[in-house]
C-alpha positions in Angstrom: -152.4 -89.8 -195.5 -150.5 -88.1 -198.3 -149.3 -90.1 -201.4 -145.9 -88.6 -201.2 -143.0 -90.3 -200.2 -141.2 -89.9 -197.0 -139.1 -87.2 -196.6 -136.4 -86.7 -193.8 -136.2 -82.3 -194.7 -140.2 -82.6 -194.6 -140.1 -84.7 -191.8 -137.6 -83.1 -189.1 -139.3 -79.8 -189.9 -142.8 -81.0 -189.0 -140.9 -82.2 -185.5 -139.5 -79.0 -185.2 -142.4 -77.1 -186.0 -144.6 -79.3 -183.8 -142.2 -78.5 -181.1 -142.6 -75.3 -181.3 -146.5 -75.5 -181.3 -146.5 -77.3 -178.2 -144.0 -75.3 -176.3 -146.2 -72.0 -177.1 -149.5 -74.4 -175.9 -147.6 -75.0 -172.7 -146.1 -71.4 -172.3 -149.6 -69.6 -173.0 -151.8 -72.9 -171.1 -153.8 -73.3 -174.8 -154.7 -77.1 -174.6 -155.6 -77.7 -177.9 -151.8 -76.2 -179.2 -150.2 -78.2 -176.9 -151.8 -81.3 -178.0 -151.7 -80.1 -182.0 -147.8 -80.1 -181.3 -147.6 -82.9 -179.5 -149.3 -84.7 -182.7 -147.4 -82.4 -185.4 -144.3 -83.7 -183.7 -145.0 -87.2 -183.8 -145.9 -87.2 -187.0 -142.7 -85.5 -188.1 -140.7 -87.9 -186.4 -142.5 -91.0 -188.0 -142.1 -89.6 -191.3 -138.2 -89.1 -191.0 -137.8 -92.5 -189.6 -139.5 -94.0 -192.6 -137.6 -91.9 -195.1 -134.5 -93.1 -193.2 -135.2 -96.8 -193.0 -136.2 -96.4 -197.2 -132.9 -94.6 -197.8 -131.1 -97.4 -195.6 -133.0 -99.9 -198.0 -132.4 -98.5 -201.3 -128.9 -98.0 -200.8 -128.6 -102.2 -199.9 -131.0 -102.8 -203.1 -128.0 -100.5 -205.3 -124.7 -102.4 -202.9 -125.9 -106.0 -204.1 -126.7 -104.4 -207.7 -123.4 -102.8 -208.1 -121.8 -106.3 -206.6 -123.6 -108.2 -208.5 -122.5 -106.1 -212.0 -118.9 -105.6 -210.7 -118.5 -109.5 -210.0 -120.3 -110.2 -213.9 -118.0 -107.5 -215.5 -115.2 -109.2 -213.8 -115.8 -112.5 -214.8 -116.5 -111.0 -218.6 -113.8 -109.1 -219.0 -116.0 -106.2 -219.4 -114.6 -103.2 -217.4 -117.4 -100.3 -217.9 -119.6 -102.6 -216.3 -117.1 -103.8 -213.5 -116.5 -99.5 -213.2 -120.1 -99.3 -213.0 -120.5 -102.1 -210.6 -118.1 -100.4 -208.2 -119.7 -97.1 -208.3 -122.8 -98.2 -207.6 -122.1 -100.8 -204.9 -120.1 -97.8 -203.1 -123.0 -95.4 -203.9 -125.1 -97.6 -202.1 -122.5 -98.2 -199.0 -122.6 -94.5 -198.5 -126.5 -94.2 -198.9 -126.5 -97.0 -196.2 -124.2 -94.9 -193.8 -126.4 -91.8 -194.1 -129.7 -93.3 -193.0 -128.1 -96.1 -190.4 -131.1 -96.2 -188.0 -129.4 -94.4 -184.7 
């Protein structure tokens, strides 16, 4: 298994490519390519739904950051760190919408 993190680019073109492996395994009645794409496929689709669900993750780890900084600036009177706090919280809000699990 590669040390690399999850990648949904990497990930969706390993279920494409796989996809196309096994469709030229079934077209041409080659087993083993059928099977290789079949696997390629899966794979590709595992590793885009773990680089979703991280994304999904990260981006509640930066929403209750970014509360959490906007609330303290708040309360301090210290408005970079409210800004900040906002920017981040919605940073995170939108990271969350892009990787919601379908």
């Amino acid at each position: 298994m590669s040390s690399q993190e999850p990648s949904k680019v990497s990930g969706q073109f390993h279920s494409v490519k796989g996809t196309a492996v096994e469709t030229i395994g079934d077209v041409t009645g080659m087993q083993s390519w059928t099977q290789s794409g079949k696997e390629e496929h899966a794979k590709g689709e595992g590793e885009y739904n773990a680089a979703q669900a991280k994304g999904y993750v990260e981006g509640v780890s930066d929403r209750a950051a970014g509360y959490k900084d906007s609330v303290v600036g708040a309360v301090t009177g210290d408005k970079a760190q409210q800004t900040t706090g906002n920017v981040k919280n919605e940073k995170g809000q939108t990271q969350q919408e892009i990787n919601k699990p379908t």
